[in-house]
C-alpha positions as CSV (number, residue, x, y, z in Angstrom):
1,X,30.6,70.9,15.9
2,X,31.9,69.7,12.8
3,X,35.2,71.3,10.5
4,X,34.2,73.1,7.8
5,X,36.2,71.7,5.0
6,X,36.3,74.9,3.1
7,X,37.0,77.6,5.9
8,X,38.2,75.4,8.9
9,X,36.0,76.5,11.1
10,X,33.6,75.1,13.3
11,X,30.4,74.9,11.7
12,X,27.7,76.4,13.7
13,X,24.4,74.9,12.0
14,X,24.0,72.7,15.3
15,X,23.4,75.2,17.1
16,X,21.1,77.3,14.6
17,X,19.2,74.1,14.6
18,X,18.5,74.1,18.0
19,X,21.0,72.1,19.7
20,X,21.7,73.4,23.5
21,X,25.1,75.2,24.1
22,X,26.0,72.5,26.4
23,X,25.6,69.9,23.8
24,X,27.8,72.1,21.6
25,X,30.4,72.1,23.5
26,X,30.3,68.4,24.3
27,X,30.2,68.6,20.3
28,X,33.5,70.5,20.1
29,X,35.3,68.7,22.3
30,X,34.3,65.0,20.7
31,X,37.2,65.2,18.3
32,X,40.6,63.3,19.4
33,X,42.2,65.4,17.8
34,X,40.9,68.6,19.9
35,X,41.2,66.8,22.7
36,X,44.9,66.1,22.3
37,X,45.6,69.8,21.4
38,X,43.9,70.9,24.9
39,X,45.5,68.3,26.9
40,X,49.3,69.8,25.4
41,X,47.9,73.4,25.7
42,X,47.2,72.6,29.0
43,X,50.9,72.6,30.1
44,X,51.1,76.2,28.2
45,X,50.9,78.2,25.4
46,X,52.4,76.5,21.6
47,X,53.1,77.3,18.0
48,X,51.5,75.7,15.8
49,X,54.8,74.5,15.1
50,X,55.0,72.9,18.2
51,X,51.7,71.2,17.7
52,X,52.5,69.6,14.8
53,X,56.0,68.2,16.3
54,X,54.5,66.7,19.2
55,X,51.6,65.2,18.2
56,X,52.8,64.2,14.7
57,X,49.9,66.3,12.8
58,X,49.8,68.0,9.5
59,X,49.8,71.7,9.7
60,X,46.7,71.6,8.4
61,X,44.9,69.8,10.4
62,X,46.4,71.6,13.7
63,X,45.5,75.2,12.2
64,X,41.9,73.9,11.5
65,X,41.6,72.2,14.7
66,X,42.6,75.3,16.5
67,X,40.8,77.0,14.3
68,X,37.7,75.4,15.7
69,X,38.7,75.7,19.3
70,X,38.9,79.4,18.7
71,X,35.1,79.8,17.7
72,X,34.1,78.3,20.8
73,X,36.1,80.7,22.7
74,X,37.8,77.7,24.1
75,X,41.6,78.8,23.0
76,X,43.2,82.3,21.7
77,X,46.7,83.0,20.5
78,X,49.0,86.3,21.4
79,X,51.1,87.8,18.0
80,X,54.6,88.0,19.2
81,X,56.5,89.0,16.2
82,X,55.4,87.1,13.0
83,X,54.6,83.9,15.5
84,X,51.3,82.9,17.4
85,X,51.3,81.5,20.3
86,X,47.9,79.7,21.6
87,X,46.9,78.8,25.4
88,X,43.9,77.8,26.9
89,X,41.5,80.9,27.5
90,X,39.4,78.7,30.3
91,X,41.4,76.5,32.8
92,X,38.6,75.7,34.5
93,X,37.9,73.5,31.1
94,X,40.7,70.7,32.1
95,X,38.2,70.6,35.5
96,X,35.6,69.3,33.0
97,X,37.6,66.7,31.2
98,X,39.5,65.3,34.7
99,X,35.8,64.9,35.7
100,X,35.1,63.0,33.0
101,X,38.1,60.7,33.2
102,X,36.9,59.9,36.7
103,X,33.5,59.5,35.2
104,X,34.4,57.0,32.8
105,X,37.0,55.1,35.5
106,X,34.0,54.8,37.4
107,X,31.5,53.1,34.3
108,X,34.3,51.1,33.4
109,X,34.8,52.9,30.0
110,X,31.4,51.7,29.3
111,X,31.0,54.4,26.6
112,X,33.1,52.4,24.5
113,X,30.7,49.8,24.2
114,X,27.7,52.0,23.7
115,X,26.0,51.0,20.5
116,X,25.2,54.9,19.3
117,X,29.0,56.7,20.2
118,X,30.7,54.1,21.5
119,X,33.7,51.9,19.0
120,X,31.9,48.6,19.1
121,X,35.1,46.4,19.7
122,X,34.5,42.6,19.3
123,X,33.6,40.9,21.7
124,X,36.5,39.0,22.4
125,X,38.6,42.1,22.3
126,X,35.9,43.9,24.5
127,X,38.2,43.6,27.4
128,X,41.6,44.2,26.2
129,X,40.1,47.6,24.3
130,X,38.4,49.2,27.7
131,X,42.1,48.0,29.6
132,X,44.1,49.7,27.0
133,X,41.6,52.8,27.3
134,X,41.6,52.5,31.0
135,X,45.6,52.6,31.3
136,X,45.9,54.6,28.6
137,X,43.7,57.2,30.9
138,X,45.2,56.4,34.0
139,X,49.0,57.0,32.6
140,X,47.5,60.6,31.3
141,X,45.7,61.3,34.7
142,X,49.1,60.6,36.5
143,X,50.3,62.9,34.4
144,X,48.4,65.9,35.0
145,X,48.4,65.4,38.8
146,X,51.8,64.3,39.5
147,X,51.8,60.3,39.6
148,X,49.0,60.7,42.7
149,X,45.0,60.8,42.3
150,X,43.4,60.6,46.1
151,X,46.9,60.7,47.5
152,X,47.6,56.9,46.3
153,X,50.3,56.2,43.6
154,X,48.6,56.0,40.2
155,X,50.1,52.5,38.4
């Protein structure tokens, strides 16, 4: 699902066109940006304020990008007072992406080299891109489940 520049909202034509809720949701969730503002919502609720300091975003772009997570039913927010504060409405959701951290561990990142969605590195900076991703992932993994993934110390 793409923004809609005017409203900031998700634009549902994909799926009025036919595309499969499933592939919606993969949709959604193939924006960086999204994808950052799950991971912090993750570790609980935030103001938009709070988005924008710690992941360096324009208001803006955090308000439409929640915006968008909020039509998929995929965040909410409670009013306290004149503030918002957004959470997660489905945990099982950070399931999903660990899965697919493990998935792409598994292919070697190989989605990155994938000439339809991937980034098409050179190929002499093939393998430093897919190590950066891969550590890059690993660091954020560790994260999430304490330094340990199968018991064994993540690096």
């Amino acid at each position: 699902m793409a923004i809609d520049s005017d409203g900031g909202r998700c634009v549902s034509a994909d799926i009025a066109a036919g595309i499969s809720p499933a592939a919606a949701l993969f949709h959604s969730l193939a924006d960086e940006t999204r994808l950052r503002i799950v991971a912090r919502l993750a570790r609980g609720e935030a103001r938009v304020v709070d988005l924008t300091a710690e992941l360096g975003l324009a208001q803006s772009t955090v308000s439409k990008h929640l915006a968008c997570l909020r039509d998929c039913d995929l965040v909410d927010y409670r009013a306290e007072g004149r503030q918002s504060f957004y959470s997660l409405t489905r945990p099982e959701l950070m399931d999903l992406l660990a899965s697919a951290e493990h998935l792409l561990a598994a292919t070697g990142h190989a989605v990155v080299l994938c000439p339809v969605h991937g980034t098409q590195p050179r190929p002499a900076d093939a393998h430093s891109a897919l190590q950066a991703e891969f550590d890059h992932d690993l660091e954020r993994l560790g994260e999430r489940t304490g330094g340990k993934i199968d018991g064994e110390a993540v690096s």
